[in-house]
N, C-alpha and C positions, 0 to 999 in steps of 0.2 A: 772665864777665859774667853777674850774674843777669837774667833774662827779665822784661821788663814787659809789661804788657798792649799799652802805648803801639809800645813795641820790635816786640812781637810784628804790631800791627797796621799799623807802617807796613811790616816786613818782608814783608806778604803783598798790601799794596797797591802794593807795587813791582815784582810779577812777574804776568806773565799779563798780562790784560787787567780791570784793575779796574773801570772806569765798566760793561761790558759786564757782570761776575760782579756787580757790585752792582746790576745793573739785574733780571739774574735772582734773589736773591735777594727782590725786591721781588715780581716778578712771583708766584716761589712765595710768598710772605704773600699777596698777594690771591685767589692761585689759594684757597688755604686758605679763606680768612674765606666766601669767596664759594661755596664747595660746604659750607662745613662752619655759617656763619651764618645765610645766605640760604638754604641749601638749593634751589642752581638749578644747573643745567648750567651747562656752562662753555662755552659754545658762542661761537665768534667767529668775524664778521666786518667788515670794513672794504670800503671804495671802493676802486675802482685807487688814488684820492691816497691809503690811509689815510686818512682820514675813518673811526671805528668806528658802525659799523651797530648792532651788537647788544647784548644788556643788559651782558654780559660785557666786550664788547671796550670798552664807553664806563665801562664800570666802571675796566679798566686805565688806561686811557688819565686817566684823571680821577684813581687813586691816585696812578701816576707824575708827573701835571702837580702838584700837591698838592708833592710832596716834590723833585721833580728839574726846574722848566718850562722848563729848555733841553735836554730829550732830547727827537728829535723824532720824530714819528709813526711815522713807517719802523724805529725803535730798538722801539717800545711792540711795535710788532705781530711784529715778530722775536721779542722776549721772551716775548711772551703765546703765540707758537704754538708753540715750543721747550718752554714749561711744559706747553701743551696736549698735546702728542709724547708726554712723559715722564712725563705723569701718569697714574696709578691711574684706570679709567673708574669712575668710581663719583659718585652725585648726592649722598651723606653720607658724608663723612668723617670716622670719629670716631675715626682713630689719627693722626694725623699724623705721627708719628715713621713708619711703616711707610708712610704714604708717601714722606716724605722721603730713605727711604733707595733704595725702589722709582727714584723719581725720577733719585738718582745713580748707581743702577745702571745706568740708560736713556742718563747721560746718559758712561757711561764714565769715571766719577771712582771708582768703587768697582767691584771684581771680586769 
């Protein structure tokens, strides 16, 4: 059977934990825009409710309400601090790719 994109992509959203991978994906694109656009630390934080406090964390929280608004706060601030963990410390980012990979090396997807 030749491989379709379509083949391929429901094949990979059926293992693992998709809503979760795709919430981290998101989270690395904002992490991105936001050190490498704005040019601003990534710094987060939220309330004990999750409530986000900080420029960063109400950044997340407003990308993923934008594209996903039934993931809920507790889901945002898991993902943004999991990207925060496994990111490159740096306030400009101008490889991306060499983050991206730093990233899955951190996050044990790549050896």
């Amino acid at each position: 059977m030749e491989a379709t994109i379509e083949h391929t992509r429901d094949k990979v959203a059926v293992s693992g934990r998709p809503a979760e991978e795709q919430l981290a994906g998101l989270m690395i694109a904002a992490y991105l825009l936001w050190v490498t656009v704005a040019r601003k630390e990534f710094s987060l934080d939220w309330t004990q409710q999750n409530d986000p406090v900080s420029d960063a964390a109400i950044w997340c929280t407003r990308v993923v309400k934008q594209i996903a608004p039934e993931v809920p706060p507790s889901k945002i601030r898991t993902a943004a601090l999991k990207v925060q963990k496994r990111s490159i410390k740096s306030k400009n980012l101008f490889n991306p790719l060499e983050y991206l990979i730093t990233y899955f090396e951190r996050s044990g997807l790549l050896k």
